[in-house]
N, C-alpha and C positions, 0 to 999 in steps of 0.2 A: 427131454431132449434139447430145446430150449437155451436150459440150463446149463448142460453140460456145453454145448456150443458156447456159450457163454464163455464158460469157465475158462476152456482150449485158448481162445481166441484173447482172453487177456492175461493166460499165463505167457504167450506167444507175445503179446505187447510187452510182456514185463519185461521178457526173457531180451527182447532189440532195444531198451533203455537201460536194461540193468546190466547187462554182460556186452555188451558194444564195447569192448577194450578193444579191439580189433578195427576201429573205423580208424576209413583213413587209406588204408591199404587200397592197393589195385586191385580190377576183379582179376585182372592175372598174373600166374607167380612172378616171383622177383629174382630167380635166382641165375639168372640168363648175365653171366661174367662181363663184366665195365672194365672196356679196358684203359680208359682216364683215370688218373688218379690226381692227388692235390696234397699239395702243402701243407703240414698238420692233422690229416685224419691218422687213427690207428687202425688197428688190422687184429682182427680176434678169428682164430680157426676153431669152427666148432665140428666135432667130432658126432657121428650122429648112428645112432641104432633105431627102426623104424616096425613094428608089424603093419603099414601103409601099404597099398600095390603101389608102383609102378606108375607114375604118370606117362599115357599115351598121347596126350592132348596138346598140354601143353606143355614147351620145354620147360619154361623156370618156375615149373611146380615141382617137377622130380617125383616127389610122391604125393599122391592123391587120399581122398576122404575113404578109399573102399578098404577094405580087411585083406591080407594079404597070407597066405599058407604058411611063407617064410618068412623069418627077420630079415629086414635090408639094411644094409650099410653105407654111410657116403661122410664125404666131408667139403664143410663149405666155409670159404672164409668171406668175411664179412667188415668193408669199410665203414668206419665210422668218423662222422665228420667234425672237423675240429669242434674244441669243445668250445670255443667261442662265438660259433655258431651254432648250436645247440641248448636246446635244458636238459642237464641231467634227468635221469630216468623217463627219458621219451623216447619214442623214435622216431625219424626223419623221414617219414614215407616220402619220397618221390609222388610230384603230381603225376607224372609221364615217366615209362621208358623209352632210353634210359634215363637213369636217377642222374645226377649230377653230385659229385663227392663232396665239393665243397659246402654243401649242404645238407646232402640225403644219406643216408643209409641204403649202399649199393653190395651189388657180392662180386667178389675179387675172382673168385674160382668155385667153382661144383664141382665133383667128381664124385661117382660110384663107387664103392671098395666092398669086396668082400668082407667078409670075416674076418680071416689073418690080416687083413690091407689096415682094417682096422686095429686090432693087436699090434701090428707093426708101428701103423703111427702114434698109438700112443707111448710105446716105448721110446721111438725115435724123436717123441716130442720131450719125454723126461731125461731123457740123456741132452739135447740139445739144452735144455732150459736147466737140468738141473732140479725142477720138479718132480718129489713123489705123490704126491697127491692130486688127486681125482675130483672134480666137481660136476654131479648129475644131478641134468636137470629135467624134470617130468611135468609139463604143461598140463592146462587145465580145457572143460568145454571152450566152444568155437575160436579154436586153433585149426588154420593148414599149416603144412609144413612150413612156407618160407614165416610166417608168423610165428612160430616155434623156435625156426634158426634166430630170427633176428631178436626176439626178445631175451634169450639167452646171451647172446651179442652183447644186448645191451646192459643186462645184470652183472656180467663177466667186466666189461668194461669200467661201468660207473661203480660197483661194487669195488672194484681192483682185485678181485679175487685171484689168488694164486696156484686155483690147481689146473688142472689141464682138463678145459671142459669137456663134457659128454652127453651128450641130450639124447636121453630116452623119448619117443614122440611117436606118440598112438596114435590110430584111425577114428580121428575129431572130421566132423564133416565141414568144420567150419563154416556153419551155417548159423542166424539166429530164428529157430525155429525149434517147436516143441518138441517136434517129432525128430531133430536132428537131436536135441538133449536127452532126449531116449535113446538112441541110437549110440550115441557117445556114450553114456554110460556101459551098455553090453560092449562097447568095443574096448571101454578100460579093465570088464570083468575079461574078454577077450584074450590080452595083451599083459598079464599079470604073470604067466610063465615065461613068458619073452622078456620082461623085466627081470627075473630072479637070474633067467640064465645069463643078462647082458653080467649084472651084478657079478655072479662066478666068476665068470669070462673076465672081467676088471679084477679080482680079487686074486685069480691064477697065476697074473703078468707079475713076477719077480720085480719090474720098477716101479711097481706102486706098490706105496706103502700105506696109502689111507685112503678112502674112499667118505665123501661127503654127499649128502641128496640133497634137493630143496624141490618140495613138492608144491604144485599153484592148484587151489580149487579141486577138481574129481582128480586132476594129475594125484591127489594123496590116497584116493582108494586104490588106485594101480599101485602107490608105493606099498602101503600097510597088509595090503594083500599078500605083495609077494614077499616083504619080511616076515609075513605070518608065513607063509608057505614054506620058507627056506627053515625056521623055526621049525617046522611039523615033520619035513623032511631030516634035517641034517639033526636037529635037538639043541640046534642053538643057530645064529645069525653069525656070520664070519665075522673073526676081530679085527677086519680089514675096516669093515665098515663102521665108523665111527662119530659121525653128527648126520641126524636126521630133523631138517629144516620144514614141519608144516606148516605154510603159508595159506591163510582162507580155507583151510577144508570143508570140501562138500562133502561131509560124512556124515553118518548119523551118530551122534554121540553115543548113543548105546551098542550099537557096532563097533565105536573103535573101542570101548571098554574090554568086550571081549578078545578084539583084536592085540590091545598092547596087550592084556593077561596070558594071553596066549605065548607071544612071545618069552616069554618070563623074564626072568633077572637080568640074565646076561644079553643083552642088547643094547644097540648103540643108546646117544646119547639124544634125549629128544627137545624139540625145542615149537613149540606151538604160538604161532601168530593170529591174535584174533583182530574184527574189528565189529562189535557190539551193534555198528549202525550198519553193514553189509547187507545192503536191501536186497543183493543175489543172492545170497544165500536164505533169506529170510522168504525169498518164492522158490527156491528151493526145499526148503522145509516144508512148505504148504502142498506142491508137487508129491514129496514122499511122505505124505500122511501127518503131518505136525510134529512130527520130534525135531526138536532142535537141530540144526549143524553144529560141526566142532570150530568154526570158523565164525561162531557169530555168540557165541556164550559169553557170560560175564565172567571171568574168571577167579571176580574173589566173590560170587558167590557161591553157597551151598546148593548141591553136592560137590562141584568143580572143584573148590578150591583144596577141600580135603582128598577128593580123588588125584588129581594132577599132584599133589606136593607129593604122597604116599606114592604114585609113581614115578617118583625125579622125572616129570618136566618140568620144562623151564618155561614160563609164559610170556608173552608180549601183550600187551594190549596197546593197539595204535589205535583205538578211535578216536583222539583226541587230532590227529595227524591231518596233515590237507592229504584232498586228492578222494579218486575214487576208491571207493570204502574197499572196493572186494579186489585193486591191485594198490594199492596205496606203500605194500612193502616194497614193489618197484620202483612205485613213480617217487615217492620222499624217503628212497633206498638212501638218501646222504642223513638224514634224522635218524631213521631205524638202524644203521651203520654205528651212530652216536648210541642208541639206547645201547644196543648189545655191545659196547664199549667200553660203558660206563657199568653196567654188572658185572662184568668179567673182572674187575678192578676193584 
């Protein structure tokens, strides 16, 4: 008994030095509308689909850690402060609210939408802009929501990405705690049909023509899940969807083997980021019995590197990169920008 007290207790210590991507933040949400603005920030709306309840508590949560019957809908735009006051791929937490713009990362508006409010606005967004494509994004363990919103904010941004975001964002308790990383997980097995139908939902709307994911950490078992599922149901993955981005997956490598085969041929295009020294995923692995993650293998060694080539992905290896190992494609998003640049070429 001892022992296992033991064990708890310093997976629980790993789990607040290793996955702390989230320090920094207030203990309360942020999504309570500034109505100061300043000179040089920009301005990213992100589009958002939720199985979350309902935050009762506090307003600039909006949605909270619990599991929710229904998918919820909202959209919040997000200040981001000049870039000369800032480092690429961080974010500005405000000490206090409110943030101050010319420094922090503050939100411009929140609002709830249904369903169609959201169908609408994405149409209304590619007609305005002229963009058909789609960019969703699916967070990993201890994520709340406003943590969710804004680091997609911030991807969207430093990235320069051109499709019209959408963030898919599960019931993370956003907590660093062991029992919260169990809980996380059943709420990503949870929220796996809720992603397949956002996914339709995006593939239906006549002004999208492409739909792109970028999955962070457990965020890629909710993805692969429901690409298997949409696969088992329909007998193939719609050809809307077309680049599939794993970032750090907490997966069991032997899971997603059966997961991509599953899928079979016709499925988008996949593209796997590791980083070899990823000490989360490494007590991760230990958590779920020693198998490997897919976010922490060597990739030109055997079996990996025969398996991943025979099924066209495409691999990254950033261990070499600054920054912390298990968000590193974020934080030195302007290097890994350059690698995937430089292969394409």
């Amino acid at each position: 008994m001892f022992r296992v007290k033991c064990l708890v207790m310093a997976a629980s210590v790993g789990l607040a030095v290793l996955l702390g991507a989230c320090a920094g933040r207030l203990p309360q949400g942020m999504l309570v509308p500034v109505a100061q603005s300043a000179e040089g920030t920009s301005r990213v709306q992100v589009l958002a689909a939720t199985t979350r309840r309902r935050s009762a508590a506090d307003p600039g949560e909006m949605f909270n850690g619990e599991r929710a019957e229904e998918t919820s809908y909202a959209a919040v735009t997000v200040s981001i402060p000049p870039d000369s006051a800032r480092k690429t791929g961080e974010i500005q937490w405000p000490e206090s609210l409110p943030g101050d713009p010319r420094r922090d990362f503050v939100t411009v508006s929140a609002n709830y939408l249904d369903k169609q409010g959201l169908v609408s606005a994405v149409s209304a967004t590619a007609k305005q802009t002229g963009r058909s494509k789609v960019l969703v994004f699916v967070h990993g363990f201890n994520n709340r929501f406003d943590d969710a919103v804004y680091r997609f904010a911030q991807i969207v941004h430093d990235a320069k990405a051109p499709g019209i975001p959408v963030l898919f964002t599960w019931p993370s308790r956003g907590e660093l705690k062991l029992r919260a990383y169990t809980y996380d997980r059943e709420s990503a097995n949870y929220s796996r049909d809720a992603f397949e139908q956002l996914l339709a939902t995006l593939a239906a709307n006549p002004n999208v023509k492409e739909i792109n994911i970028v999955a962070h950490s457990m965020g890629n078992w909710v993805t692969l899940e429901a690409l298997r599922g949409m696969s088992i149901r329909g007998g193939k993955i719609g050809g809307k969807i077309k680049n599939v981005m794993l970032v750090a997956p907490d997966v069991d490598v032997d899971v997603f083997r059966t997961q991509i085969q599953r899928m079979g041929t016709a499925r988008p295009r996949f593209a796997l980021f590791v980083s070899q020294d990823d000490k989360a995923l490494g007590l991760s692995q230990e958590i779920w019995g020693g198998v490997p993650r897919l976010g922490e293998i060597n990739p030109a060694q055997e079996p990996y590197q025969s398996e991943l080539k025979k099924e066209n992905i495409e691999v990254f290896d950033l261990t070499k990169l600054k920054g912390n190992a298990h968000d590193r494609a974020f934080e030195d998003i302007t290097d890994v920008l350059v690698m995937i640049k430089d292969r394409s070429e």
